[in-house]
ROVODREN-545638 format. One line per field, with one value per residue (C-alpha): x, y, z. Coordinates in nm, 2 decimals. Layout:
% residues N
east: X;...
north: Y;...
up: Z;...
***
This chain:
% residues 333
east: 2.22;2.44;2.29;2.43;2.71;3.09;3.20;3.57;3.60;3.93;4.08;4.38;4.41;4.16;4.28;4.25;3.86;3.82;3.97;3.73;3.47;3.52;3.59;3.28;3.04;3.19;3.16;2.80;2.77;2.90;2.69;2.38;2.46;2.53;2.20;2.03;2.23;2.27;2.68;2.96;3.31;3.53;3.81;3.61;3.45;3.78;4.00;3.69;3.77;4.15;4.12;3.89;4.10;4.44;4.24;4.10;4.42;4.61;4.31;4.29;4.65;4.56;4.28;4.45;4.78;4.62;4.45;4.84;4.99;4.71;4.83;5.21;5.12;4.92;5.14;5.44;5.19;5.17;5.54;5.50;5.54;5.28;5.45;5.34;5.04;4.85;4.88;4.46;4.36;4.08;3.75;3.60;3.54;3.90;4.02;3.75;3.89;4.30;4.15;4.00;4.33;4.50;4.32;4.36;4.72;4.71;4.51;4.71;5.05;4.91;4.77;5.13;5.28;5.06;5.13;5.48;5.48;5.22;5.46;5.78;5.58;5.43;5.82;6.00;5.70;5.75;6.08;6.11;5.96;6.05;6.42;6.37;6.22;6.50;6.78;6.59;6.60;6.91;7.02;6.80;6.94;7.30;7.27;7.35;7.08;6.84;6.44;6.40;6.04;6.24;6.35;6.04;5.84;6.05;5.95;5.61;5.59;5.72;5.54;5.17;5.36;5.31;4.94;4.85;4.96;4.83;4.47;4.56;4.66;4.34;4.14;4.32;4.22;3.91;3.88;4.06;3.81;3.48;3.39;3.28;2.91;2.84;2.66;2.46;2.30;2.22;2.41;2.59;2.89;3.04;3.12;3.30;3.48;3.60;3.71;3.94;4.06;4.12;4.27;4.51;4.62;4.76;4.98;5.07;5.24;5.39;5.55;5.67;5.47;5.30;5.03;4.70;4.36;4.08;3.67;3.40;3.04;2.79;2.52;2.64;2.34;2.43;2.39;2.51;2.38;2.62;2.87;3.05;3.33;3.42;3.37;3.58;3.86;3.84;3.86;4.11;4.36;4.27;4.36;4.72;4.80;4.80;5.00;5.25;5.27;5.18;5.45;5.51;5.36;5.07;4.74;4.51;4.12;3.81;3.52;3.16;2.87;2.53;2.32;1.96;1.99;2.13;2.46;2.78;3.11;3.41;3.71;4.08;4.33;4.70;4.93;5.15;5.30;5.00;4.92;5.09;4.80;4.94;4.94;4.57;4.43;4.75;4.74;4.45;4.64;4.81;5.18;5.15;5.32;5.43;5.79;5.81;5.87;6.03;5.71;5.67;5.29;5.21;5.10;4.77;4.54;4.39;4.34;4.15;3.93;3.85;3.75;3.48;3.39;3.31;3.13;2.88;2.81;3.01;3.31;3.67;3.88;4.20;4.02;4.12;4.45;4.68;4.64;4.26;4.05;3.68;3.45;3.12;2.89;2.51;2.19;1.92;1.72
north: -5.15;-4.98;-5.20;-5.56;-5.68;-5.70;-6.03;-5.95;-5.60;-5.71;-5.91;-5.69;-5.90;-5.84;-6.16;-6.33;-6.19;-6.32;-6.66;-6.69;-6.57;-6.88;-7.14;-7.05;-7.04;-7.38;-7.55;-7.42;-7.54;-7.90;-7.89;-7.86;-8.11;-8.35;-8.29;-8.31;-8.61;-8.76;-8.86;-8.67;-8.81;-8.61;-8.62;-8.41;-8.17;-8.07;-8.10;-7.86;-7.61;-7.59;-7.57;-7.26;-7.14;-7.11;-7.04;-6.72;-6.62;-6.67;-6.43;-6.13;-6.11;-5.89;-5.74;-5.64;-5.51;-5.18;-5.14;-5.18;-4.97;-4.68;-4.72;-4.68;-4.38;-4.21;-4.24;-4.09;-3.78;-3.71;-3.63;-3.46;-3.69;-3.66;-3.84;-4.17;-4.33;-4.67;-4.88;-4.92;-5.21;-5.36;-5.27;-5.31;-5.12;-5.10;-5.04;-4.70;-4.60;-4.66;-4.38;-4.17;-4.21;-4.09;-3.82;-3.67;-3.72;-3.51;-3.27;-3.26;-3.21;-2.91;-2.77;-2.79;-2.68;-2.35;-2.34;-2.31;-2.06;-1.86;-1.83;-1.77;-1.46;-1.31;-1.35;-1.18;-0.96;-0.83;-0.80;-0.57;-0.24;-0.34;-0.32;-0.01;0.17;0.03;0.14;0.49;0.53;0.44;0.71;0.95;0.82;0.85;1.13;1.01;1.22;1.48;1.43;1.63;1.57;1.37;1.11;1.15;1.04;0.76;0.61;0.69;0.50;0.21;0.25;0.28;-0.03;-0.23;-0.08;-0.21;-0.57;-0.62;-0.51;-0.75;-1.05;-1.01;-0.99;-1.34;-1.45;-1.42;-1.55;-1.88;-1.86;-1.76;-1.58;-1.24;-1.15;-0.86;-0.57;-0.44;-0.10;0.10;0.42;0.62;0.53;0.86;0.94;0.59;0.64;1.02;0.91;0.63;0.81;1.10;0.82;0.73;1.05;1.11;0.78;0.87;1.21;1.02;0.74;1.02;0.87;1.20;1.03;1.15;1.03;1.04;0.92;0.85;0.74;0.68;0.77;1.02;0.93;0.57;0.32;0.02;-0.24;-0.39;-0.41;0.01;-0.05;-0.38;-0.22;0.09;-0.15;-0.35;0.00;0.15;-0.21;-0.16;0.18;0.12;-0.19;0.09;0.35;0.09;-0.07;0.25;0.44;0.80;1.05;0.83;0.88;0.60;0.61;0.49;0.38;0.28;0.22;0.05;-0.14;-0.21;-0.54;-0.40;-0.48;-0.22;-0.28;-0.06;-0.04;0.10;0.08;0.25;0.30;0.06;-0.27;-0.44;-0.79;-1.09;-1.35;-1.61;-1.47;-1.27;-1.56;-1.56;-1.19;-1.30;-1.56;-1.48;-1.30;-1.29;-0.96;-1.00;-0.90;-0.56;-0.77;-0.42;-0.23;-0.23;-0.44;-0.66;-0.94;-0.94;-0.71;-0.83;-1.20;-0.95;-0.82;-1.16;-1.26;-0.94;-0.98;-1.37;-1.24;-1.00;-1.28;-1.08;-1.14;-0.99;-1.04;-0.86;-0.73;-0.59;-0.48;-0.34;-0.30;-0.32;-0.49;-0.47;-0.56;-0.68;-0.70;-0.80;-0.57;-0.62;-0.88
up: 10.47;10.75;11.01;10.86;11.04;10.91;11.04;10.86;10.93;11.17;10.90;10.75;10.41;10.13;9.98;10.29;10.34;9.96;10.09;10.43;10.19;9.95;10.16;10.35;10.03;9.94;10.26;10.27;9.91;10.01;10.30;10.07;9.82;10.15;10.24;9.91;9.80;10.14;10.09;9.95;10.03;10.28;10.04;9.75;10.01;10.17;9.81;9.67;9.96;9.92;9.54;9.58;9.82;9.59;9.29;9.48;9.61;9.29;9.09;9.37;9.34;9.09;9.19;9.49;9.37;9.23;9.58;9.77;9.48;9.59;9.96;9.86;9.61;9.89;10.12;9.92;9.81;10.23;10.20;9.90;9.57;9.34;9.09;9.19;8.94;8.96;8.69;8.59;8.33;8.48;8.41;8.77;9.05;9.17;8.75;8.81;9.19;9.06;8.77;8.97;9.24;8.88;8.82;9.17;9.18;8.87;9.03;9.32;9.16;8.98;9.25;9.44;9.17;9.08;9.50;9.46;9.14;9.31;9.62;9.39;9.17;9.52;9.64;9.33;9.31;9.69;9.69;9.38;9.54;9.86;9.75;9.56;9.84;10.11;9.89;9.85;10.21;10.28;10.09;10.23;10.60;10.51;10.38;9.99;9.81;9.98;10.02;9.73;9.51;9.30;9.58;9.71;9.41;9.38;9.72;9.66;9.37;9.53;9.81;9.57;9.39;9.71;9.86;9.46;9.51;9.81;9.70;9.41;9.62;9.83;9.58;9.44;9.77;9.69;9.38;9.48;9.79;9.61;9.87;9.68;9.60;9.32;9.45;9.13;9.09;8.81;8.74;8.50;8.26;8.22;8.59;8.64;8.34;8.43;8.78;8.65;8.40;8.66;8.85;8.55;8.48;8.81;8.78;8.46;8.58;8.88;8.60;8.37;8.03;7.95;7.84;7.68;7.75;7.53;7.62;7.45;7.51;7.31;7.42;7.65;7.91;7.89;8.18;8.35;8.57;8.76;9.06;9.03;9.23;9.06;8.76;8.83;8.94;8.63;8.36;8.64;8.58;8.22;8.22;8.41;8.21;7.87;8.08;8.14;7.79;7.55;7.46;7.65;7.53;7.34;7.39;7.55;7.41;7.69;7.48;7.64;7.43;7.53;7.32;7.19;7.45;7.71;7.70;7.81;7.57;7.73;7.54;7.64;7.37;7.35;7.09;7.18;6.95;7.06;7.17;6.97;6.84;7.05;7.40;7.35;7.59;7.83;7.88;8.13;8.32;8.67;8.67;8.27;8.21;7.83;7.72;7.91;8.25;8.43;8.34;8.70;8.66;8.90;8.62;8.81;8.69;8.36;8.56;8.80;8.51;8.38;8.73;8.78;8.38;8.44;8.81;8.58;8.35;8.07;7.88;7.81;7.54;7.33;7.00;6.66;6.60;6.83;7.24;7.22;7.53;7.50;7.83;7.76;8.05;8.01;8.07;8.34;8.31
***
């Protein structure tokens, strides 16, 4: 129906297009019954006209208001106010466009403002180690403290702190983008779970916690299908986010264990206070660290895991008692 002309495409006024649009369907109307009835006075034709005419324009008043209240809302969103909603009573196809206008504008304002608290987190987040680290050599250049392993450690750290958030921020990139495809294989549990906890250990001694690491997998020959790297990066962000929140010197336990179905459950638990009822779904969130805020997490890591959990099909969740997480990733089908 492209091809049909618009006649009143140049006409600005809805109202006015519903007034030529009357006025003409009457005039036709009149014109009819003239030539079925053969006389119809002047007076009646042109007094039928102008009373359709105000009648329409009275009743589009307000099926047009929600249409100009859309125009000044969108227009106030372009400079940045998404406060601005359309009042929608009518049952039409204007009442279901104002709703839908609603319902973006929604959208929109949480979209700007998970912008915004994104850019604030990524800010204080930044800003932390990059402090740290200045200050550190500062010292070093003025000759405060010597480059001692100490010192040195100290700006290593900071310096890991930062390669680890920008891995993490990229990878959020991706996840916003959807831009990542698995890369599944088969292969052995125990090796991935050795080199993270390898991995671990080495931060661990860096951070001071003295902590002990403990793996099990049952069976010992057991395998998984899926992405290895992802998967590494998930039980190595597990792995950190115990360090950081067991206490020093505790011990942190890696279980794997394969099913009859297929399915790989990896567990890392720590002996810390554990995980409160209320915040075992928030854990997964973005920049959720808990109440130990100067652990020196990134608050990205478990929101990482999710992501390559809900990639594999699988699921992740805080279980039991304590500081438990359990991965659950499906078999080949």
């Amino acid at each position: 129906m492209e091809f049909l002309p618009r006649p009143l495409d140049p006409i600005r006024s809805i109202k006015l297009k519903l007034g030529i649009l009357v006025a003409a369907s009457t005039a036709v109307a009149f014109a009819f019954f003239r030539w079925q009835i053969g006389w119809i006075p002047w007076r009646t034709t042109i007094g039928g006209i102008v009373l359709a005419l105000v009648t329409t324009q009275l009743l589009a008043h307000g099926m047009t208001r929600p249409l100009r209240a859309m125009t000044t809302a969108a227009r106030a969103m372009a400079k940045g106010d998404y406060t601005r909603r359309v009042r929608a009573t009518s049952r039409d196809e204007v009442g279901e466009l104002a709703r839908a206008f609603n319902q973006m504008s929604e959208d929109l304002a949480d979209a700007d403002a998970r912008r915004r608290e994104l850019i604030a987190n990524v800010s204080h987040e930044l800003r932390t180690p990059v402090t740290a680290l200045r200050a550190v050599l500062e010292n070093l250049v003025d000759g405060v403290t010597k480059p001692d392993d100490a010192t040195l450690r100290t700006a290593l750290g900071q310096t890991e702190r930062l390669g680890r958030l920008v891995t993490e921020l990229l990878d959020l990139s991706r996840i916003d983008a959807g831009a990542h495809t698995l890369r599944r294989a088969e292969f052995d549990v125990a090796p991935l779970l050795a080199e993270a906890v390898a991995e671990a250990r080495v931060s661990a001694a860096a951070q001071g916690r003295g902590v002990r690491f403990e793996v099990h997998v049952t069976p010992e020959d057991a395998r998984a299908y899926a992405d290895r790297e992802r998967l590494h990066q998930v039980v190595a962000n597990l792995l950190d986010n115990a360090v950081r929140h067991g206490p020093a010197g505790g011990e942190v336990s890696v279980r794997a264990a394969s099913t009859t179905g297929g399915e790989l459950a990896i567990e890392v638990s720590d002996d810390g206070p554990g995980i409160a009822p209320e915040d075992r779904e928030r854990v997964f969130e973005r920049f959720t660290r808990g109440e130990r805020a100067a652990d020196g997490g990134t608050g990205l890591g478990l929101a990482i895991a999710r992501w390559v959990a809900d990639l594999h099909g699988g699921r992740i969740a805080v279980v039991g008692e304590g500081s438990r997480i359990r991965v659950t990733l499906p078999g080949r089908s």
